[in-house]
C-alpha positions as CSV (number, residue, x, y, z in Angstrom):
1,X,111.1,61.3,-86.2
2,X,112.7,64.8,-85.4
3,X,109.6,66.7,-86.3
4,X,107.5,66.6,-82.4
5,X,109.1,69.3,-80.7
6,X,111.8,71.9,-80.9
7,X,115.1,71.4,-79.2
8,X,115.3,75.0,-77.8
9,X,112.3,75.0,-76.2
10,X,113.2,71.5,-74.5
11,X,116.3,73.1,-73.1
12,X,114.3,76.1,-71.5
13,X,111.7,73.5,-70.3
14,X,115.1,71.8,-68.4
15,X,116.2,74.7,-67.2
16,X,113.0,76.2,-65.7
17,X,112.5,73.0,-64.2
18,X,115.4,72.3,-62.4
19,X,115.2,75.9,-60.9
20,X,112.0,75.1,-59.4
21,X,113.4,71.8,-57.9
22,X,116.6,74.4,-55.7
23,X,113.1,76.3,-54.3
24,X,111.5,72.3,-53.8
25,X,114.0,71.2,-51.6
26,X,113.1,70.4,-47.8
27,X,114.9,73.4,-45.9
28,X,116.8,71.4,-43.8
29,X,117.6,69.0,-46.5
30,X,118.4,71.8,-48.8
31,X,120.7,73.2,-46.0
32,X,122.5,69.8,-45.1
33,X,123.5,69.1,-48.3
34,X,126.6,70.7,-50.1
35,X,126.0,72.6,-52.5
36,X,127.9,71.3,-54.9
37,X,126.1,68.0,-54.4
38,X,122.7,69.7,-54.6
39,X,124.1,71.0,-58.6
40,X,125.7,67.8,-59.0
41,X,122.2,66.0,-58.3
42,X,119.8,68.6,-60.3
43,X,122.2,68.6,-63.5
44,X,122.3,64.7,-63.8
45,X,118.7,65.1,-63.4
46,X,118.0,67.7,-65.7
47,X,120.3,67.0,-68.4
48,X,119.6,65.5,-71.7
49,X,121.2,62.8,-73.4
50,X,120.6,62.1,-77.2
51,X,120.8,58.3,-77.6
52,X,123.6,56.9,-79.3
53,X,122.7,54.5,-82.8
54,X,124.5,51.0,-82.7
55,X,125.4,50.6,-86.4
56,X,127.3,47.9,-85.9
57,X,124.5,45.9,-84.5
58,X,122.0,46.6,-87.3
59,X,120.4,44.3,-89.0
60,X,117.9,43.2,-92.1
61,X,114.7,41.6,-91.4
62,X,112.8,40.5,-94.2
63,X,112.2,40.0,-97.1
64,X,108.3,39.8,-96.9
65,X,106.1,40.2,-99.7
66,X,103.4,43.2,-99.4
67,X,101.3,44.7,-101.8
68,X,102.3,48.3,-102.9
69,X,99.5,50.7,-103.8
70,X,100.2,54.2,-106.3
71,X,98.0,56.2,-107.9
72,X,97.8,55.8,-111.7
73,X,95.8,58.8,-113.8
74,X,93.2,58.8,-111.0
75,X,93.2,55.2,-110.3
76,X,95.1,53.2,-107.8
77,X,97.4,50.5,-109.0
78,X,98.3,47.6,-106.9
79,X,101.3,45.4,-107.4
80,X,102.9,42.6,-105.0
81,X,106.6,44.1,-104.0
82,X,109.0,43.3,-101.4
83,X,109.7,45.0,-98.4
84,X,113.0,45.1,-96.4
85,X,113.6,46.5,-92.6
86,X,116.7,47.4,-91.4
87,X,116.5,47.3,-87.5
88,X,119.1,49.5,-85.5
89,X,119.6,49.3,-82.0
90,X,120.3,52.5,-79.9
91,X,121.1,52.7,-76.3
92,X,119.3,55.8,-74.4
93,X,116.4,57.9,-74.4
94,X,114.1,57.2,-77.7
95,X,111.8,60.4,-76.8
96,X,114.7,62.4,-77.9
97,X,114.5,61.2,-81.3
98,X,111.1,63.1,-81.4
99,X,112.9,66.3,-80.7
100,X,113.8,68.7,-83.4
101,X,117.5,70.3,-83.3
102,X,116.6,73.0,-85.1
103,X,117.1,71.7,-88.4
104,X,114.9,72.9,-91.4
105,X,115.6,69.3,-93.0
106,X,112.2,68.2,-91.9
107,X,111.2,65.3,-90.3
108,X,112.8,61.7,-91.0
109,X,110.3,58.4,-91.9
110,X,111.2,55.6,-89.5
111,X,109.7,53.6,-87.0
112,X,110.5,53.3,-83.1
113,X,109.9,49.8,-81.4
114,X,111.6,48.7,-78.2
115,X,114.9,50.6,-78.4
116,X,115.4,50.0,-82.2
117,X,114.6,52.5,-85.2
118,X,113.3,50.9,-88.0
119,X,114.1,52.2,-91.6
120,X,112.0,50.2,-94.1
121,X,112.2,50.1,-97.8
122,X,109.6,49.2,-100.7
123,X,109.6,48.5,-104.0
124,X,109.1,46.1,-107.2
125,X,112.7,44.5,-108.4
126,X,114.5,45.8,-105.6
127,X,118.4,46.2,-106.0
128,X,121.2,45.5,-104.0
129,X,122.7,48.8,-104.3
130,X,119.6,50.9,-104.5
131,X,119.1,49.4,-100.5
132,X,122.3,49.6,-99.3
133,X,121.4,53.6,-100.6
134,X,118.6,54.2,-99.1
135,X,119.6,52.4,-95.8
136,X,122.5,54.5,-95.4
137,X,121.4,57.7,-96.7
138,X,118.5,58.0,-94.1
139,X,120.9,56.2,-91.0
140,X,123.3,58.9,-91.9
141,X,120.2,62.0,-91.6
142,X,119.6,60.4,-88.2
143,X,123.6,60.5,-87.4
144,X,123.6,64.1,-88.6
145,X,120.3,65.1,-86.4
146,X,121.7,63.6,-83.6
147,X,124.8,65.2,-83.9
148,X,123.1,68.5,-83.7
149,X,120.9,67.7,-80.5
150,X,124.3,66.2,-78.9
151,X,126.1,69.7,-79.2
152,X,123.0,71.6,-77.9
153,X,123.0,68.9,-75.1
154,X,126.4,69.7,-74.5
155,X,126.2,73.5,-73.8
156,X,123.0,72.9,-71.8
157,X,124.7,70.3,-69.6
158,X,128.0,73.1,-69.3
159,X,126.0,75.7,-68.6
160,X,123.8,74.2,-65.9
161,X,125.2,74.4,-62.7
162,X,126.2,78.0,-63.5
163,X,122.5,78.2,-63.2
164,X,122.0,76.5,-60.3
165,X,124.6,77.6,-58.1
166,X,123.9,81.1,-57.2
167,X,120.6,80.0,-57.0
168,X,121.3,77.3,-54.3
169,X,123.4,80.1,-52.5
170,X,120.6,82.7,-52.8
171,X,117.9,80.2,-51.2
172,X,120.9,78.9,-48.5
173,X,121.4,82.3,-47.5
174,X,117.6,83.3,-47.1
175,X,116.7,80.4,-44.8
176,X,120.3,81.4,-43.1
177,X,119.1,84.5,-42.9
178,X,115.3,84.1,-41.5
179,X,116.4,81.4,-38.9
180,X,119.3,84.0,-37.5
181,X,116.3,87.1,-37.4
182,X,114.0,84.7,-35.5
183,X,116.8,83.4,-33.3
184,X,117.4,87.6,-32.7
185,X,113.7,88.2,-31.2
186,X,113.0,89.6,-28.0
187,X,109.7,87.4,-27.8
188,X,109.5,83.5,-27.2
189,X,109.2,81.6,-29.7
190,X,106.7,78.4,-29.8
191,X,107.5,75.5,-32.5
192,X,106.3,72.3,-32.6
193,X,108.1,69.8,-31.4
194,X,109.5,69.0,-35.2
195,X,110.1,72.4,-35.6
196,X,114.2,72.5,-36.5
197,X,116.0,74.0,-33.9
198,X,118.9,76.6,-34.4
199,X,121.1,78.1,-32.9
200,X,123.8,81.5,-33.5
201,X,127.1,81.7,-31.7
202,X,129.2,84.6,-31.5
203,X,132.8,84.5,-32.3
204,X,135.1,85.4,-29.5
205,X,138.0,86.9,-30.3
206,X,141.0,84.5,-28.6
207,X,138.6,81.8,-28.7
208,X,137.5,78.7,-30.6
209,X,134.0,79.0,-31.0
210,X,131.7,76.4,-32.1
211,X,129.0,77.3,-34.7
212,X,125.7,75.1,-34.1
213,X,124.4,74.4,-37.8
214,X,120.6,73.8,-38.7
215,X,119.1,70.1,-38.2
216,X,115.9,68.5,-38.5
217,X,116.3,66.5,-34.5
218,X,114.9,67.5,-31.6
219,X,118.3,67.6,-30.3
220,X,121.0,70.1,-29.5
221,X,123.1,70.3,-33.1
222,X,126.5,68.9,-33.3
223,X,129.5,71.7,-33.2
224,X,131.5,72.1,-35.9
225,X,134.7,74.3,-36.3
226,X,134.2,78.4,-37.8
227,X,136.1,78.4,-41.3
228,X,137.7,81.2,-39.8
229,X,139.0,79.7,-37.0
230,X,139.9,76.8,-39.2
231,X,142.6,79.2,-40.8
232,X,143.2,80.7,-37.8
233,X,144.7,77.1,-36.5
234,X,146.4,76.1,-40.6
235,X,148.1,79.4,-40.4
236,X,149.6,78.6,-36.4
237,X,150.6,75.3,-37.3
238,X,151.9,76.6,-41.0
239,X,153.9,79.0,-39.0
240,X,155.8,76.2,-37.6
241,X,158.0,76.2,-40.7
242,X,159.5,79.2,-39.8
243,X,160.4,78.0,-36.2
244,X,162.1,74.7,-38.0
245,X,164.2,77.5,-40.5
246,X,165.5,79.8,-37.9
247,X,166.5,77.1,-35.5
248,X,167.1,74.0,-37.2
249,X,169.6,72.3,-34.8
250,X,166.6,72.1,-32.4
251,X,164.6,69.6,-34.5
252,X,167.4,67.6,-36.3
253,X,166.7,64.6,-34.3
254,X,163.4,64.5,-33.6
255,X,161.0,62.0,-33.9
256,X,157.4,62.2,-34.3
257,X,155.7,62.4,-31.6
258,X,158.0,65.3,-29.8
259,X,157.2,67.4,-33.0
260,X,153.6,66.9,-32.7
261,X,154.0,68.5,-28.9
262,X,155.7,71.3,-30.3
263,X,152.6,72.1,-32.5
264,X,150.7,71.3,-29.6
265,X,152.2,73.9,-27.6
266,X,151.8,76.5,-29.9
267,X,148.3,75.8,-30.7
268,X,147.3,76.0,-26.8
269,X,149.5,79.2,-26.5
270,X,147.2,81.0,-29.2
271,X,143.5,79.8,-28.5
272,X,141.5,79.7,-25.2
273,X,139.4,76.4,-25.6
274,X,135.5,76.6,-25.2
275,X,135.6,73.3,-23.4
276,X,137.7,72.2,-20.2
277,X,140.8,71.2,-20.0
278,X,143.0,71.6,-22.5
279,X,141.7,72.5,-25.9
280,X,144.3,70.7,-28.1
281,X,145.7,67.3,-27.3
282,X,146.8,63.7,-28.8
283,X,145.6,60.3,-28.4
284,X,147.4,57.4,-29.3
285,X,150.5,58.4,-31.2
286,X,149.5,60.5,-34.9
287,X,145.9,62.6,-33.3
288,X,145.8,66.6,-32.4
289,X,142.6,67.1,-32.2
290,X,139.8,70.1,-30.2
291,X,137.3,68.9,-28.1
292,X,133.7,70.8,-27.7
293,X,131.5,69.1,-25.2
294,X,133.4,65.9,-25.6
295,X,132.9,66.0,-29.2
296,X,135.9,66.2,-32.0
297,X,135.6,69.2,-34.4
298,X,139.2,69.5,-35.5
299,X,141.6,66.5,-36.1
300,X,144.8,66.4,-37.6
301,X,147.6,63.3,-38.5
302,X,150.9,63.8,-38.2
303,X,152.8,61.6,-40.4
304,X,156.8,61.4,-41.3
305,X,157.2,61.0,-45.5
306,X,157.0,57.3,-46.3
307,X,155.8,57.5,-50.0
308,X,152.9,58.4,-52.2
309,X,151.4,54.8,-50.8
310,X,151.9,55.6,-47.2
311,X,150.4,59.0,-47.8
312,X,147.7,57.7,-49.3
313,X,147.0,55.1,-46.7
314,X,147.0,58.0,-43.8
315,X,144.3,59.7,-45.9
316,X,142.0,56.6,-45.7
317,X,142.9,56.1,-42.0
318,X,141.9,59.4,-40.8
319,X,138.9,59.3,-43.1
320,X,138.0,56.1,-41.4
321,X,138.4,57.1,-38.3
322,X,136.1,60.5,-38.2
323,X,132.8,60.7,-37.5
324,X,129.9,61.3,-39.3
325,X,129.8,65.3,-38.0
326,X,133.8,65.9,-38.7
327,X,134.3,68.3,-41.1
328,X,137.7,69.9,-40.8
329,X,140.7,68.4,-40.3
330,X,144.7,68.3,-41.5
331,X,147.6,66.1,-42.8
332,X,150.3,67.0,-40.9
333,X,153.2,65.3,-43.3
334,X,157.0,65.7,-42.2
335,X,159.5,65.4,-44.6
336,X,163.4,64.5,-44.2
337,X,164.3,63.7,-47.6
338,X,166.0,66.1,-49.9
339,X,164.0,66.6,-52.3
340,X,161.3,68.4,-50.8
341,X,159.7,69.7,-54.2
342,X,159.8,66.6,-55.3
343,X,157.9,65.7,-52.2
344,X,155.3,68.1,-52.7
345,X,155.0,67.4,-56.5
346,X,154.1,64.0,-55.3
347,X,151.7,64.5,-52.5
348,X,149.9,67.0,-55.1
349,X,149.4,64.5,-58.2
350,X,148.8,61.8,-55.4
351,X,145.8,63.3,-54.6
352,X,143.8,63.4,-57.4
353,X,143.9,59.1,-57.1
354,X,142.2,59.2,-53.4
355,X,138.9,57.4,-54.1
356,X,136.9,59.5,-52.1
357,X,137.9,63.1,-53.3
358,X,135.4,65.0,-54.3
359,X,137.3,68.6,-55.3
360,X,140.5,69.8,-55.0
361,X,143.5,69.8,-54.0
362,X,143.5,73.6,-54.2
363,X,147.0,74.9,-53.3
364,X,146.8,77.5,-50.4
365,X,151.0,78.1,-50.6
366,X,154.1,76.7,-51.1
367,X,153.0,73.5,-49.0
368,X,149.8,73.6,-48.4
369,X,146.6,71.7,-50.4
370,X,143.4,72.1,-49.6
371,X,140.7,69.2,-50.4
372,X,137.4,68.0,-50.0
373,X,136.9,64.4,-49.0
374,X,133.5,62.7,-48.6
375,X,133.3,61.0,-45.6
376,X,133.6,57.3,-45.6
377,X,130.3,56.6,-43.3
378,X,128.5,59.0,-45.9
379,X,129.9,60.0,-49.1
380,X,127.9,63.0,-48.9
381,X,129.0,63.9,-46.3
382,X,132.1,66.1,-47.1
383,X,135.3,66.8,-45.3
384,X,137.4,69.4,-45.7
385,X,142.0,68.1,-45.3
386,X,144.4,70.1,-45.8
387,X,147.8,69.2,-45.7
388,X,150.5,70.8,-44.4
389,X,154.1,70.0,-45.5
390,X,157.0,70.7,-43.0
391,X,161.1,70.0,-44.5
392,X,162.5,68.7,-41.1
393,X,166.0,69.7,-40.6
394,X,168.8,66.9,-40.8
């Protein structure tokens, strides 16, 4: 074992590899899929695992008798001996145990057969403790060897996606790049009806504008909210906080939906919507949300401080209730106990227990956390919440 091939050149192998795969990637796939899901996916792939030995589980088979040939002054002596096995069971990848870590120990004499490595001993008279030796001697080599290729495993797995991400970006941003020159030609272009279809949309100043992402359909591409104009909206409604300190007697006694219409109204005073009617409004009683062609590409909850299970439970909720093409939303959470930063201590530490967070929460102030959610329809999906704390006067 150990002596096949060399463990740096396996690593390079790995890594070459799963660089072709970024450049493999359907385009559309490729640009549909988050990025951290496509380094996610390729370094699982393209790591290496040494197998782990089960010492505990190894066993003795034998003894069977076997005839034992040396050399004797230019002849060959045979004698009847005894020969001993002892079976150990590993769980993983046996090919690794072909790979050399580097070691100048040489190679290791055993035997691979269905997930077990067989170390086998010889001999006339054989003694107790001249087995037990030799057993552990060599089972402790293989420990050692494997010990190496775990800590070169390691470092490859860590350094990986540093690998692969600027290389996702790089490819992103070409095909970004290409479709937005083609898009910018002064001739007609003529695709084939599977051809992917995209499209650029200006940004507006004063207005909400709906960027139209790459997809494979036929079909006009869902809207989805500019991360710019995302802020834009966070940084209005995070602005709110300073209405609530410099006239607290105003919102002492009010309950949650008259809040929400307050945001509402400064949300509408600030942004021209791209569809009619009114850009921002509320269904039911907790839902601010902007509308682009009758579709949904920014919804917030508004929900008074009940606890780190309540909280929770709103998180699920809104998760549940957005569509497959929502992507940016907000937590609105209003707080009227007195210990705000113990509040916000909470809803930060809380987060990390949400079943389907995928990064975060980043804090983008005082009171504000920033996280990325997969989406319950499609875990792959990802959506970004942030949530917004407000201390409501009392």
């Amino acid at each position: 074992m150990f002596n096949n091939q060399d463990m740096h050149n396996v690593v390079s192998y790995q890594v070459q590899q799963a660089l072709q795969a970024v450049q493999q990637i359907p385009a559309d796939t490729f640009l549909n899929t988050p990025t951290e899901d496509i380094v996610s996916d390729l370094s699982n792939k393209y790591s290496l695992t040494p197998p782990t030995l089960r010492i505990a589980d190894a066993y003795v088979d034998g003894p069977h008798e076997v005839e034992i040939k040396y050399p004797d002054y230019g002849r060959e002596v045979r004698l009847r001996g005894t020969l001993l096995a002892l079976i150990i069971p590993f769980d993983g990848e046996g090919s690794m145990l072909y790979i050399n870590p580097g070691r100048w120990g040489g190679a290791i004499r055993a035997n691979l057969h269905n997930n077990n490595i067989i170390l086998v001993v010889r001999g006339e008279n054989l003694q107790p403790a001249h087995v037990n030796e030799q057993f552990k001697v060599r089972s402790d080599e293989i420990e050692e060897y494997l010990g190496y290729q775990r800590a070169m495993t390691d470092e490859h797995r860590q350094s990986l996606p540093n690998r692969l991400r600027p290389e996702i970006e790089a490819r992103k941003q070409k095909l970004l790049d290409a479709r937005k020159m083609v898009a910018g030609l002064a001739f007609p272009i003529r695709t084939r009806a599977d051809t992917p279809k995209t499209y650029v949309a200006p940004l507006v100043r004063k207005k909400i504008v709906a960027a139209l992402p790459a997809t494979s359909a036929p079909f006009e591409p869902e809207p989805v909210l500019e991360e710019a104009n995302y802020q834009a909206i966070l940084n209005i409604v995070q602005s709110m906080a300073l209405v609530m300190e410099r006239s607290p007697s105003a919102f002492e006694t009010m309950g949650e939906e008259n809040l929400r219409q307050h945001f509402l109204v400064q949300l509408n005073g600030h942004f021209e919507g791209a569809a009619s009617g009114e850009t921002f409004n509320f269904t039911g009683k907790t839902d601010i949300l902007i509308r682009v062609k009758d579709r949904n590409i920014f919804i917030a909850e508004c929900k008074f401080w009940g606890g780190e299970k309540s909280f929770l439970a709103t998180i699920t909720q809104l998760l549940d209730y957005l569509s497959w093409r929502d992507t940016k939303t907000a937590v609105l959470v209003f707080n009227r106990n007195k210990d705000f930063s113990g509040v916000l201590k909470t809803i930060e530490t809380s987060l990390t227990s949400h079943p389907n967070l995928k990064h975060g929460p980043k804090k983008e102030g005082a009171s504000r956390f920033r996280c990325t959610f997969g989406n319950s329809k499609d875990p792959r999906r990802e959506v970004i919440v942030t949530i917004l704390a407000f201390d409501v006067p009392t």
